[in-house]
C-alpha positions as CSV (number, residue, x, y, z in Angstrom):
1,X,0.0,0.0,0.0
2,X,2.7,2.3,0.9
3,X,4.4,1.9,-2.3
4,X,1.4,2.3,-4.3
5,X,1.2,5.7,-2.5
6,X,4.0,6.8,-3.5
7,X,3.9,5.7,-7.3
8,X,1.0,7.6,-7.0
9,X,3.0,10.5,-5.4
10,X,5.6,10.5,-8.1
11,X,2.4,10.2,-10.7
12,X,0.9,13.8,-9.6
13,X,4.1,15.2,-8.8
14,X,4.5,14.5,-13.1
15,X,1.4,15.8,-14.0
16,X,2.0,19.0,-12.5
17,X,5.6,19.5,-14.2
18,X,3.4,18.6,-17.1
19,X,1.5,21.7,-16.8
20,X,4.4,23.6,-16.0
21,X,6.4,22.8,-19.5
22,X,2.7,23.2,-20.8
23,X,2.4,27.0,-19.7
24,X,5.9,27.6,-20.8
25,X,5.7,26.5,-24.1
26,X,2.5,28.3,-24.5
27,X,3.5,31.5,-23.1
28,X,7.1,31.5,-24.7
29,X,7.5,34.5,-27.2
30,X,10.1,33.3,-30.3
31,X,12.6,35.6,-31.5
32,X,11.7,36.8,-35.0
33,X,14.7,36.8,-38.0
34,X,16.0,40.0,-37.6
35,X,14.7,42.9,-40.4
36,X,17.2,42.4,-43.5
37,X,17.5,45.9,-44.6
38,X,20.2,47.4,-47.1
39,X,21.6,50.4,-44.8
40,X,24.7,49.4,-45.5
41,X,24.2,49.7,-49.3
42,X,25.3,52.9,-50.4
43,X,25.2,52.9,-54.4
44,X,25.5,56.3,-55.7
45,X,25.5,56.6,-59.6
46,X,25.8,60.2,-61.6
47,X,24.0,60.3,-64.3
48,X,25.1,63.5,-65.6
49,X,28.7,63.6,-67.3
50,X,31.1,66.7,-67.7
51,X,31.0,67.5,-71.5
52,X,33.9,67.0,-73.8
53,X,34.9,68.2,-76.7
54,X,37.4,66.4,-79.1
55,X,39.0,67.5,-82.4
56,X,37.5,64.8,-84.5
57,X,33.8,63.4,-84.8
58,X,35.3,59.9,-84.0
59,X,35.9,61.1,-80.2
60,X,32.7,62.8,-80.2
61,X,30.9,59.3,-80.9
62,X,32.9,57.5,-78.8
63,X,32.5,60.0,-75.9
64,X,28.5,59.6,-76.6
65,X,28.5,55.8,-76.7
66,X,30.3,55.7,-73.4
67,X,28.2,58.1,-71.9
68,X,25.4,55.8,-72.8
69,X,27.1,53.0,-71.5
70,X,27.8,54.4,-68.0
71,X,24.1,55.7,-68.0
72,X,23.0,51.9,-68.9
73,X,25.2,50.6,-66.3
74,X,23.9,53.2,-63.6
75,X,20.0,52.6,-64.4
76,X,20.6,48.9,-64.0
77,X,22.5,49.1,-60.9
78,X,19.2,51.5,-59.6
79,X,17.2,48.6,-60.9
80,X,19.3,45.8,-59.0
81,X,19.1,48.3,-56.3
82,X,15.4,48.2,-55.9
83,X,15.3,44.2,-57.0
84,X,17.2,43.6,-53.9
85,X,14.9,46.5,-51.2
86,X,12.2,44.0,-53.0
87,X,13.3,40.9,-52.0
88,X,14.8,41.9,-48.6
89,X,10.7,42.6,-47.6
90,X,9.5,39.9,-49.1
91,X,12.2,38.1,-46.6
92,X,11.4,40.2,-43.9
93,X,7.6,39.4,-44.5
94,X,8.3,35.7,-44.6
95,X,10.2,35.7,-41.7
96,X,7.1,37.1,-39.7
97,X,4.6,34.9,-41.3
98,X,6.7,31.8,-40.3
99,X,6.8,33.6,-36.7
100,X,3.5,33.8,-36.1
101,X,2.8,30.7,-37.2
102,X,5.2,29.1,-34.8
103,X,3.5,31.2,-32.0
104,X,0.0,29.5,-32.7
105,X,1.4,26.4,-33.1
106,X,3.1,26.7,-29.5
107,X,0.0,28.3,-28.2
108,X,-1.6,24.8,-29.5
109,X,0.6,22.8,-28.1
110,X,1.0,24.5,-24.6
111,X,-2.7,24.3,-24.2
112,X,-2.7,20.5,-25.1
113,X,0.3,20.0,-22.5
114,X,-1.4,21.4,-20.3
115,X,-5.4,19.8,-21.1
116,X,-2.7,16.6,-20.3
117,X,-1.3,17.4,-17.0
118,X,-4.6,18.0,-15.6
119,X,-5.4,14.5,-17.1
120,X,-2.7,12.9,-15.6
121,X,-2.7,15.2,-12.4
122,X,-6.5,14.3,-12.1
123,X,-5.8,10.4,-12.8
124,X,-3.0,10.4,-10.3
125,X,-4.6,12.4,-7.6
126,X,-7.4,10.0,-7.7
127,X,-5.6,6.6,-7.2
128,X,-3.6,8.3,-4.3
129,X,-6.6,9.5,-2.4
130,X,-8.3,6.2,-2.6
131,X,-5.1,4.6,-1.6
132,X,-6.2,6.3,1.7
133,X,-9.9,5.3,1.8
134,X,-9.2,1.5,1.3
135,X,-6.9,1.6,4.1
136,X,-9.4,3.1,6.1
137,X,-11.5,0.4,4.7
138,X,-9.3,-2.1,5.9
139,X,-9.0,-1.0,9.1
140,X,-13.1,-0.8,10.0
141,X,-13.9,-3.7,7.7
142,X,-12.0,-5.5,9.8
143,X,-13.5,-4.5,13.2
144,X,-16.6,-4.4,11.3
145,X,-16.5,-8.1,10.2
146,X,-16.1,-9.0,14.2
147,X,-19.2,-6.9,15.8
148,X,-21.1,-8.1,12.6
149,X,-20.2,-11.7,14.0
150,X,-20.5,-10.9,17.7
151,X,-23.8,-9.1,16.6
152,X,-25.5,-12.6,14.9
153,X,-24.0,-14.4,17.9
154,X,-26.2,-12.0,20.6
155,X,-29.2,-11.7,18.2
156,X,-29.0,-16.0,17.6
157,X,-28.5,-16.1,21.6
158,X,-31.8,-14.2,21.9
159,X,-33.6,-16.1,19.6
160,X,-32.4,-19.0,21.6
161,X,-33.2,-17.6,24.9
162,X,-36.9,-16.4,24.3
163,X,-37.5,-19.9,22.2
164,X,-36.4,-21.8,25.9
């Protein structure tokens, strides 16, 4: 019996760390991915060029074509520039969906942690208590079983005695 008590013991003792790791998984608050941002990118681009002036109309058209070519070169690195603020949102706006998912789902699971340490608490707490009320059983059946005997035994000896 005494063993069986403490099993028990040991039993309600688990439900209620159950509940414990049940409140702190639910309440637990998960750190996010840090915001990705491009502070550190600093991409200046001029498009404006000093003007030149060359003896022949070969430098002239050379000077124009690489003036093109550098304005080219700076409108796509504005356009990389932008491609990249893009997809640094759409990362940061990932990373918070996929947060807040996680929070539900430990929100879920802290509840159901917890719906089972009451369960188990409950179950536990139960066996121990009538661990207690069949000893107490024991101990009146016992003295019961005796005056129920001496009992018939008096009420026979009457029967006898008013029969005589």
């Amino acid at each position: 019996m005494k063993r069986e008590k403490i099993f028990n013991l040991i039993g309600i003792i688990i439900g209620i760390a159950i509940i414990i790791v049940g409140c702190t998984v639910m309440f637990d608050k998960h750190v996010t991915a840090p915001n990705l941002n491009n502070d550190n990118v600093n991409i200046s681009v001029s498009d404006t060029t000093s003007d030149a002036s060359f003896g022949a109309d070969f430098y002239t058209y050379e000077y124009d074509a690489t003036q093109a070519a550098a304005n080219n070169t700076a409108i796509s690195a504005d356009n990389s520039t932008v491609i990249a603020e893009n997809s640094t949102n759409i990362a940061n706006r990932m990373s918070n969906f996929t947060a807040n998912i996680i929070d539900k789902i430990s929100y879920c699971a802290g509840i159901a942690f917890i719906i089972t340490g009451i369960l188990v608490l409950l179950s536990y707490a139960k066996k121990f208590s009538l661990c207690f009320v069949k000893s107490n059983n024991a101990e009146t059946s016992d003295k019961s079983s005796e005056s129920i005997i001496e009992d018939n035994n008096n009420l026979l000896e009457q029967k006898n005695g008013d029969k005589n």
